[in-house]
N, C-alpha and C positions, 0 to 999 in steps of 0.2 A: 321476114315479112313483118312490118310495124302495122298492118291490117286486116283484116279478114270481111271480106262480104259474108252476107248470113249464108249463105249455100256454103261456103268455104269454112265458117265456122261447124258449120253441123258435119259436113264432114270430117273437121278436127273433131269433132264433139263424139264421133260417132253416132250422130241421132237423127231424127230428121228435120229437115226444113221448115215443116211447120213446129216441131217444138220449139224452134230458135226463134223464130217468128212471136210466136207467144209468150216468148221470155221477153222480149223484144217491146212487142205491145203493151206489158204487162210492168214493164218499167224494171226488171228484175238485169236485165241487161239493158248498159247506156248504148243506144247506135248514133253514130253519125253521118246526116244525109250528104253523100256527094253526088250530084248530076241527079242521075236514074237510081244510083245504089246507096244503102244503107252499107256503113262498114261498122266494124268494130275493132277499135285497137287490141292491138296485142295485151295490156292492161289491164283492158276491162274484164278481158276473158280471161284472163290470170286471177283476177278477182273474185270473177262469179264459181271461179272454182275452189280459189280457198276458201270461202265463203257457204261452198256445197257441200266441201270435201266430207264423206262418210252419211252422204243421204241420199234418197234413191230419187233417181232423176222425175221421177212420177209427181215424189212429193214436192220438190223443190217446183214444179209446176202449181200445185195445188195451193201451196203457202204463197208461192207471187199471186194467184185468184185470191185468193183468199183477203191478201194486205189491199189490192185494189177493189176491192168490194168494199172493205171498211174505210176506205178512204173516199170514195162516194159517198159513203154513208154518212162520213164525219164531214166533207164537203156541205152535203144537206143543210143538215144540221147547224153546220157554220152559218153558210146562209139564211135561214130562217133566222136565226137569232142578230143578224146584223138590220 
């Protein structure tokens, strides 16, 4: 399989739907839109896991909030000063 929709990832992932969602939204996993479905190459998800490897799937949530927060924030800031 060279893709995964998000349901079919989580269940590769063993997690659920909305965690992969939230990776998803969060910019921490790349998707791309076909039709009606978001997929994800085989790749990406190769990535987001050496990338994980040896940290607990909670926090690898927390840290992608976390980076999209500060990047709002640095967003702002860009803006104000342009």
């Amino acid at each position: 399989m060279l893709v995964y929709t998000l349901p079919e990832l989580a269940a590769e992932f063993k997690t659920s739907k909305d965690n992969i969602y939230a990776l998803v939204n969060l910019g921490a996993i790349q998707s791309i839109q076909f039709s009606t479905n978001k997929v994800v190459s085989i790749y990406e998800a190769e990535r987001f896991l050496r990338e994980s490897a040896g940290k607990q799937f909670d926090q690898v949530i927390k840290e992608a909030k976390k980076r999209k927060n500060l990047e709002k924030i640095s967003n702002v800031f860009n803006f104000k000063e342009a």
